[in-house]
C-alpha positions as CSV (number, residue, x, y, z in Angstrom):
1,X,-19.2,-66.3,-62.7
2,X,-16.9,-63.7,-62.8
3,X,-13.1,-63.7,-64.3
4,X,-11.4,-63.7,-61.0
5,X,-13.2,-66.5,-59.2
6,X,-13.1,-69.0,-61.9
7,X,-10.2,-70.9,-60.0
8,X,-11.5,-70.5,-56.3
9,X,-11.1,-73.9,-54.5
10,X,-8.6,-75.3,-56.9
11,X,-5.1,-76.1,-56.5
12,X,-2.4,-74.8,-58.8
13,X,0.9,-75.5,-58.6
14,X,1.7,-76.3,-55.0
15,X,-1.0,-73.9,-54.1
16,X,-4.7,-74.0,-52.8
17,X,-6.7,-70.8,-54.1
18,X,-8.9,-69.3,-51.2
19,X,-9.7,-66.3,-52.6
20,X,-9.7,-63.5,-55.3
21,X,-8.1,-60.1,-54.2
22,X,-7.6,-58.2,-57.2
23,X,-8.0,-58.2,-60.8
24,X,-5.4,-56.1,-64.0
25,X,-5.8,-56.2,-67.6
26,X,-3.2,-59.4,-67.6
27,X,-4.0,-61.9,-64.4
28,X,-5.9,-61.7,-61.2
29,X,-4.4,-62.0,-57.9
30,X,-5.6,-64.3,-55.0
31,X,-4.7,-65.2,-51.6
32,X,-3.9,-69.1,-51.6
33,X,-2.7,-71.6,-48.9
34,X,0.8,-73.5,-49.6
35,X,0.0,-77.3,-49.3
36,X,2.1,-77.3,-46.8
37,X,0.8,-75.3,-44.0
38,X,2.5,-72.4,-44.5
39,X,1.7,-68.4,-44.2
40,X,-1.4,-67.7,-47.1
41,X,0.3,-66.0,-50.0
42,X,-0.7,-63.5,-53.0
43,X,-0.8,-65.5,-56.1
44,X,-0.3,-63.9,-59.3
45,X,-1.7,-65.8,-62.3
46,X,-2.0,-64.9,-65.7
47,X,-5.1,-64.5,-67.8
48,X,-5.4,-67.7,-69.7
49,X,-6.6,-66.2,-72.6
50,X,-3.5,-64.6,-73.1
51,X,-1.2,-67.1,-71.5
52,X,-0.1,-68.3,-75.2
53,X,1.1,-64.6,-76.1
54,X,4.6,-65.2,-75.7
55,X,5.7,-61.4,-74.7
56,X,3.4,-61.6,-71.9
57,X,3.9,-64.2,-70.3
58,X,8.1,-63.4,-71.0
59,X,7.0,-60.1,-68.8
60,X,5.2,-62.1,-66.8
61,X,8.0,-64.2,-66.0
62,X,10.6,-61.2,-66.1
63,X,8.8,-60.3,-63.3
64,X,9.2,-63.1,-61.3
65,X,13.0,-63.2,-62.1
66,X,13.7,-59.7,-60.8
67,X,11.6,-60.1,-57.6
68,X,13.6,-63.4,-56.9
69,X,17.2,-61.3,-57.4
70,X,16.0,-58.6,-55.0
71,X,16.2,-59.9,-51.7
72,X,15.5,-55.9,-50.0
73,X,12.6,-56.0,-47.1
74,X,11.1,-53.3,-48.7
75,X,10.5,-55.2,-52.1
76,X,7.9,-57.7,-51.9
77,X,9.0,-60.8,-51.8
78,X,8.7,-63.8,-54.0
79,X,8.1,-67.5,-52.8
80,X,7.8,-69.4,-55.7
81,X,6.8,-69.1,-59.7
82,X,6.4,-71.5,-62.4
83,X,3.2,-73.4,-64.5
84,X,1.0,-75.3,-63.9
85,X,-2.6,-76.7,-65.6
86,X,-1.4,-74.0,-68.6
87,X,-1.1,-71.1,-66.2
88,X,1.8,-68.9,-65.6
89,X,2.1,-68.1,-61.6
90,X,3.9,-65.9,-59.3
91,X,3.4,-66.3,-55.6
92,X,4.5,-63.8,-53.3
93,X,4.3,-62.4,-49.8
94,X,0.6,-61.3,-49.0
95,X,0.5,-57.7,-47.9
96,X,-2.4,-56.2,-45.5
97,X,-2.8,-52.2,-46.0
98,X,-3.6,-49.9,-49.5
99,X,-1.6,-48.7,-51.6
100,X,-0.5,-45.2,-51.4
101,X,-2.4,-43.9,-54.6
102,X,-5.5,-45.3,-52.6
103,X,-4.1,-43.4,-49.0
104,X,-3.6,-40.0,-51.4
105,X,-6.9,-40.7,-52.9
106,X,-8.4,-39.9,-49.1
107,X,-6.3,-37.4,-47.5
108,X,-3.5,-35.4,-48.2
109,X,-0.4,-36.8,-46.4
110,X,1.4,-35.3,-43.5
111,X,4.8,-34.2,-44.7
112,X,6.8,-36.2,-41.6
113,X,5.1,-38.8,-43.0
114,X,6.2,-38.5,-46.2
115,X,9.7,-38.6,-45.1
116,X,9.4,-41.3,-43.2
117,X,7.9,-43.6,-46.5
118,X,10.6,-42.1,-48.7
119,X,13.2,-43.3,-47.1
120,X,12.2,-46.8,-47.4
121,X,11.4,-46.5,-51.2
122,X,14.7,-45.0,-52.0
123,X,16.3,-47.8,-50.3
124,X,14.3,-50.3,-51.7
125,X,15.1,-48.7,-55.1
126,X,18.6,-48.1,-54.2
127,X,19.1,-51.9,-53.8
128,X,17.7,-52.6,-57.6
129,X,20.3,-50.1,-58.9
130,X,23.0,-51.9,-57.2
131,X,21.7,-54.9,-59.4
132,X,21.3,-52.3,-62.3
133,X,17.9,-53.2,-62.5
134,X,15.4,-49.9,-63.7
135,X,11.9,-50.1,-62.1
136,X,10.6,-47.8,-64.9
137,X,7.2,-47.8,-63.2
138,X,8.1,-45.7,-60.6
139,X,4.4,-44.4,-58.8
140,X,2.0,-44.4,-55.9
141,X,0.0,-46.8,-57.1
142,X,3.2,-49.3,-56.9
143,X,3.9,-48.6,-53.1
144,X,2.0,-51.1,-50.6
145,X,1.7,-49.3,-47.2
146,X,1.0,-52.3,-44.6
147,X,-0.8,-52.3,-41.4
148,X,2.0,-52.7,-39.4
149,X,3.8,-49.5,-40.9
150,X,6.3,-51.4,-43.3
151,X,6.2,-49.7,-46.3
152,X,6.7,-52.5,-49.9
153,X,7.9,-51.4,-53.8
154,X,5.9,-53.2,-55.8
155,X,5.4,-53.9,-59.8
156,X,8.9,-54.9,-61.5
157,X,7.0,-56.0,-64.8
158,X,8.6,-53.6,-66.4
159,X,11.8,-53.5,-65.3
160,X,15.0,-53.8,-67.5
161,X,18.2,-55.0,-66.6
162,X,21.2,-53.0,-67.9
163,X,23.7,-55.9,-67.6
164,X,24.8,-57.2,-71.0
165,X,24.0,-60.6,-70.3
166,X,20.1,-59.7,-68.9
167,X,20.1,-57.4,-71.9
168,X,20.9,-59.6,-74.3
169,X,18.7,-62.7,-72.6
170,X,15.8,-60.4,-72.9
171,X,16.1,-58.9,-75.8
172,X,12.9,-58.7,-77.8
173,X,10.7,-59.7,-75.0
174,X,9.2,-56.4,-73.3
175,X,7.6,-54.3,-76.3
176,X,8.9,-53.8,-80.1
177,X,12.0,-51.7,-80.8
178,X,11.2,-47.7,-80.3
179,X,8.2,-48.4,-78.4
180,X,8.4,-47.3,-75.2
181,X,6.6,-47.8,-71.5
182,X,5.5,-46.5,-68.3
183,X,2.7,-44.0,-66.6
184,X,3.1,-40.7,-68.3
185,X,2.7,-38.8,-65.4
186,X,5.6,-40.3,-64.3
187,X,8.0,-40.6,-67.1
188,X,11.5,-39.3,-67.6
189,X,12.2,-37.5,-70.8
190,X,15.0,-39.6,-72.1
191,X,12.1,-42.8,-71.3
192,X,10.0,-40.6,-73.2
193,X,12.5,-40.0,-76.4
194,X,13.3,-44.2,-76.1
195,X,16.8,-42.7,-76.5
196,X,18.2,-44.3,-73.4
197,X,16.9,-45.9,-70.1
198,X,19.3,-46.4,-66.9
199,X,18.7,-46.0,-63.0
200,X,18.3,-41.9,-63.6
201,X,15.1,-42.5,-65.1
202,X,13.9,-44.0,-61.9
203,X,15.5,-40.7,-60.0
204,X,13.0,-38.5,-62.3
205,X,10.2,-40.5,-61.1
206,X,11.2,-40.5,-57.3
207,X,11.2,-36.5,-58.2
208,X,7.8,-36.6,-59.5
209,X,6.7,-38.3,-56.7
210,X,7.9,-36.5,-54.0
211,X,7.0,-33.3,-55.5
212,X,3.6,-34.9,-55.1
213,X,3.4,-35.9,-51.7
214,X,4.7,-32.3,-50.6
215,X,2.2,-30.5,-52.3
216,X,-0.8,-32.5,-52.8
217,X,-0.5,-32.6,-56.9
218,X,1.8,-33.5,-59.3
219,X,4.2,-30.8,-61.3
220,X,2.4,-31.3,-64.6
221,X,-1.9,-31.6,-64.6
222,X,-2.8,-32.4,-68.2
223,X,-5.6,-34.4,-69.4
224,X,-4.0,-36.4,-72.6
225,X,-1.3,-37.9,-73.1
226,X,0.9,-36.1,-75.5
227,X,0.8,-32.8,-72.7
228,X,1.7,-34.8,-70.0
229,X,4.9,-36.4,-72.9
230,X,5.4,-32.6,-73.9
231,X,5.1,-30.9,-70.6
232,X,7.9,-33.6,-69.0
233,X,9.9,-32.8,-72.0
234,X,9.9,-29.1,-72.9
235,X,8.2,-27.2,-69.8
236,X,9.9,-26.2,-66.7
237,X,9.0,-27.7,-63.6
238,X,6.0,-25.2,-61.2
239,X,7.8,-24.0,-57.9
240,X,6.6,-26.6,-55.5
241,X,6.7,-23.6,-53.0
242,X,3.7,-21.8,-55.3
243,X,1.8,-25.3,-55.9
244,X,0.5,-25.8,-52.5
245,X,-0.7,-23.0,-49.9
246,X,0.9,-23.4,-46.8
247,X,3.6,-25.4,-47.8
248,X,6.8,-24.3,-46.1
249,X,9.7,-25.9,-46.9
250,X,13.4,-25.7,-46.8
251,X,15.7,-24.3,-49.3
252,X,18.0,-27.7,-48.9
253,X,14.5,-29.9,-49.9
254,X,13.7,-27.5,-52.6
255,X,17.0,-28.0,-54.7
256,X,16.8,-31.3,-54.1
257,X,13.7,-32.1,-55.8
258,X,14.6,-29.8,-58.5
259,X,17.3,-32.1,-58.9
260,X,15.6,-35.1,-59.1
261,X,13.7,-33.8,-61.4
262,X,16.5,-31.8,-64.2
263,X,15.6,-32.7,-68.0
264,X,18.7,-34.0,-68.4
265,X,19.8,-36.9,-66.7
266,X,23.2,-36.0,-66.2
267,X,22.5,-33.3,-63.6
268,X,20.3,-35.8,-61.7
269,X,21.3,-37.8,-59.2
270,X,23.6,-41.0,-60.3
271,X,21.1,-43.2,-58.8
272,X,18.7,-44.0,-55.4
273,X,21.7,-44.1,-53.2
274,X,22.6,-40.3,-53.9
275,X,19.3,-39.2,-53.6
276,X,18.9,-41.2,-50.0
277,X,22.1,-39.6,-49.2
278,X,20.9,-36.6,-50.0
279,X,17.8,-36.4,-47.9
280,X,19.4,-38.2,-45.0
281,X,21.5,-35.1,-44.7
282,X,18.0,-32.2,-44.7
283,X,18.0,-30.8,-41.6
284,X,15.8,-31.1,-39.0
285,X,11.7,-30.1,-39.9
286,X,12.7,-29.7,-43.8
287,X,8.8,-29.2,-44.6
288,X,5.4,-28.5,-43.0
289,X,2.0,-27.4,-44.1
290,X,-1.1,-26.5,-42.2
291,X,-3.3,-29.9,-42.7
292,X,-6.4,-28.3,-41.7
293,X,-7.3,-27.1,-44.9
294,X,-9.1,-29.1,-46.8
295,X,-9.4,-30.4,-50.8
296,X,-12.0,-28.7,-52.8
297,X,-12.6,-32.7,-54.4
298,X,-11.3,-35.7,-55.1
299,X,-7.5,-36.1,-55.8
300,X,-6.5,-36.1,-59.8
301,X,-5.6,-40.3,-60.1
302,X,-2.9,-41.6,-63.0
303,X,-4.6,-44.6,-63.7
304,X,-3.7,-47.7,-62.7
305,X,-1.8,-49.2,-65.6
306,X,1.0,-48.1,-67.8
307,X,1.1,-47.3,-71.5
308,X,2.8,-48.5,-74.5
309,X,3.1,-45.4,-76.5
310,X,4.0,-45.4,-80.1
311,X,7.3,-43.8,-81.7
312,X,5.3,-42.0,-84.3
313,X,3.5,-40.0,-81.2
314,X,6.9,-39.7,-79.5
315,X,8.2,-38.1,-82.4
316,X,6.0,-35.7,-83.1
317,X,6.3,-34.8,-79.1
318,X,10.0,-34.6,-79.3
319,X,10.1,-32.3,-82.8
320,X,7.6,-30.1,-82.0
321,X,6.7,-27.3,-79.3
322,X,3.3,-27.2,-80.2
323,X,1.0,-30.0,-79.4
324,X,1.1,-32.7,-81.7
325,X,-1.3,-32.9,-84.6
326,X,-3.0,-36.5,-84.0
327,X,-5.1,-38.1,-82.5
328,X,-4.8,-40.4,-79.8
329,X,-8.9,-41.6,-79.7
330,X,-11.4,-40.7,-76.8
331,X,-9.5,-40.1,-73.3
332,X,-10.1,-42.9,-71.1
333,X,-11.4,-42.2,-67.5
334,X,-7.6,-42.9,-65.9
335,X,-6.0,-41.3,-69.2
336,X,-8.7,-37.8,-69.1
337,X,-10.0,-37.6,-65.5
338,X,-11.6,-34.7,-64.4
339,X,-9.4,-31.4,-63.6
340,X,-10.2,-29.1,-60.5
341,X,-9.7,-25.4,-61.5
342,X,-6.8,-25.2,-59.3
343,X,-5.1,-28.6,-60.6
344,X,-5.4,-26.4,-64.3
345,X,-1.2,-26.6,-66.0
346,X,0.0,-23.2,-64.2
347,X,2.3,-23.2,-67.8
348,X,-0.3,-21.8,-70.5
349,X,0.7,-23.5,-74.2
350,X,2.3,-21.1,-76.0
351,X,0.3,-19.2,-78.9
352,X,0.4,-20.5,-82.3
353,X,3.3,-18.4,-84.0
354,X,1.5,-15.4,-86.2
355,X,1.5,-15.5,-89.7
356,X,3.1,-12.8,-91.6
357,X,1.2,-12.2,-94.9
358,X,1.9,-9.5,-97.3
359,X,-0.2,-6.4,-96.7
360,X,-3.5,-6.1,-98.7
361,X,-3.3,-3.6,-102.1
362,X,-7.0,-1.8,-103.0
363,X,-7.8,-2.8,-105.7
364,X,-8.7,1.0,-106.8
365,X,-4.8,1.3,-106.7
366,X,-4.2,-1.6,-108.3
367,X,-6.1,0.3,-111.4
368,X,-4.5,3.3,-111.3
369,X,-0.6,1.3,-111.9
370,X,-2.1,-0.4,-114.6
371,X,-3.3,2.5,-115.9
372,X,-0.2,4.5,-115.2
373,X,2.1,1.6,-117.0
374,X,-0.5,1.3,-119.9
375,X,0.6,5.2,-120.6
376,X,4.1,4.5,-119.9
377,X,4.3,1.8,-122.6
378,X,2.0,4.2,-125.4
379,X,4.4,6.6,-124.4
380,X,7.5,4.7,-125.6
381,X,6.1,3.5,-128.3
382,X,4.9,6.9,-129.9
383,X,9.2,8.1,-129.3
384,X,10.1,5.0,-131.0
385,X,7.6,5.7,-134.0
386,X,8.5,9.4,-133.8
387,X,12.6,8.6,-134.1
């Protein structure tokens, strides 16, 4: 039997479970019935063989409490969470449609349409800032696009709330001090140095993401993890204008995304609300691109799931220009996917700088000043002997 279907047919909490939907590394999600008759829901349930580890099931929980703060219609919405037979629950609204990494995955997207979905995420996201909440996962993959055309932020498991009081409840619960989290290919520098996270982080991401949509591929194309770190510290960002053929967009659009994404966090927008200002105000037709051309193959994916990654491997990111000397292990097939020649990094590395070594003496030279001093010194000593 597998994993996900182990609890089909039973009842947990005040929920029967109909079906499994979808399966992560820490719970499986069903669609369940309330007891009461109500709407079928998505239930969230944690792996019970990890249910005991106390930091996931605090992020687990965490979750549940920032879902049940933000009340926005374009966050999914919670109904209930809680325990029950020694699992850890959260039940929320059940969604019909993909996720955008999956709609990406088929077809490049229509740049109206882009606009149109941005909006609602940056209002969606604009409402957590107001409750200085940080999403911190900030990607396609964590955008629901129903059916009906509503468009859902999804995946506050790793948010972090900024208030004192959240900060100080929480403290200890997400990952070990200097570790830090996210989807590289997403990720701020400042949430890549662990020196500070606050809403700007989230900006960075909205910046990377947008770039994306508009030209069909992210800014930075690397296959480990440390380039993708280094690239979003150190390497400017490729003109989106160059990164996609056809793409015509205005100048208005253009300094806006560069922007969103600046290294430093200062020069970004203060939060969502800026940036949704900010677009509000493009004028009219701000992008197009000729649709008819088609991919070569399949869209480059992030992977699913974020990454812990440790300080020593952000450190030797942050100190260095040149590519870390370590090792992270074999690249995984979200963390090393396949790279079309067009998706190569349009920024080269730079060379390794060229040792300077002191030019070569022959050694027939080398005999002849031996030889030379040899006489010198016979020399002297005969005048010394002579005097």
């Amino acid at each position: 039997m597998a994993r996900g279907d182990l609890l089909l047919g039973q009842t947990l909490g005040a929920f029967r479970i109909d079906a499994s939907i979808g399966s992560g590394a820490t719970g499986v999600v069903y669609r369940a019935e309330p007891e009461d008759g109500g709407p079928m829901v998505a239930l969230k349930v944690l792996h019970d063989d990890i249910g005991s580890i106390t930091g996931l099931e605090r992020r687990f929980r965490r979750e549940a409490r920032v879902l049940d703060k933000l009340t926005h219609p374009n966050v999914v919405r919670i109904l209930d969470f809680g325990r029950a037979r020694d699992r850890t629950f959260i039940a929320m609204e059940l969604l019909e449609g993909e996720t955008l990494e999956d709609a990406l995955s088929v077809a490049p997207m229509d740049p109206a349409r882009v606009l149109e979905i941005y909006e609602p995420i940056l209002e969606a996201l604009a409402e957590a800032h107001a409750h200085e909440v940080v999403h911190r996962d900030l990607k396609p993959a964590n955008v629901f696009l129903q059916t009906d055309g509503e468009v859902k932020l999804l995946d506050f498991g790793l948010a972090k709330m900024l208030s004192i009081d959240e900060v100080a409840a929480e403290d200890g619960t997400l990952t070990r001090k200097g570790r830090i989290v996210g989807t590289p290919a997403y990720m701020a520098p400042e949430q890549i140095t662990g020196v500070f996270i606050d809403v700007r982080a989230d900006v960075y991401a909205l910046g990377v993401m947008l770039y994306e949509l508009l030209a069909d591929r992210r800014p930075f194309l690397y296959e480990r993890r440390w380039q993708l770190l280094r690239a979003h510290l150190l390497e400017p960002v490729p003109p989106i204008r160059e990164a996609r053929e056809g793409l015509r967009i205005c100048d208005e659009l253009v300094a806006l995304i560069e922007r969103a994404l600046h290294k430093d966090a200062a020069e970004r927008f203060e939060n969502a609300a800026g940036m949704l200002e900010a677009v509000r105000a493009l004028p009219d037709d701000p992008v197009a691109v000729d649709l008819s051309a088609r991919r070569s193959s399949s869209r480059q994916r992030s992977g699913a799931t974020s990454a812990v990654i440790d300080p020593a491997v952000t450190k030797q990111v942050t100190e260095s220009a040149r590519p870390p000397a370590v090792s992270l292990g074999p690249p995984s097939d979200a963390d090393a996917p396949a790279i079309r020649e067009r998706d190569r990094p349009t920024l080269p590395l730079p060379p390794p700088p060229a040792q300077r070594s002191a030019p070569a003496i022959p050694t027939a030279a080398l005999f002849v000043i031996a030889l030379a001093l040899m006489g010198a010194a016979a020399a002297l000593f005969a005048s010394i002997l002579a005097g």
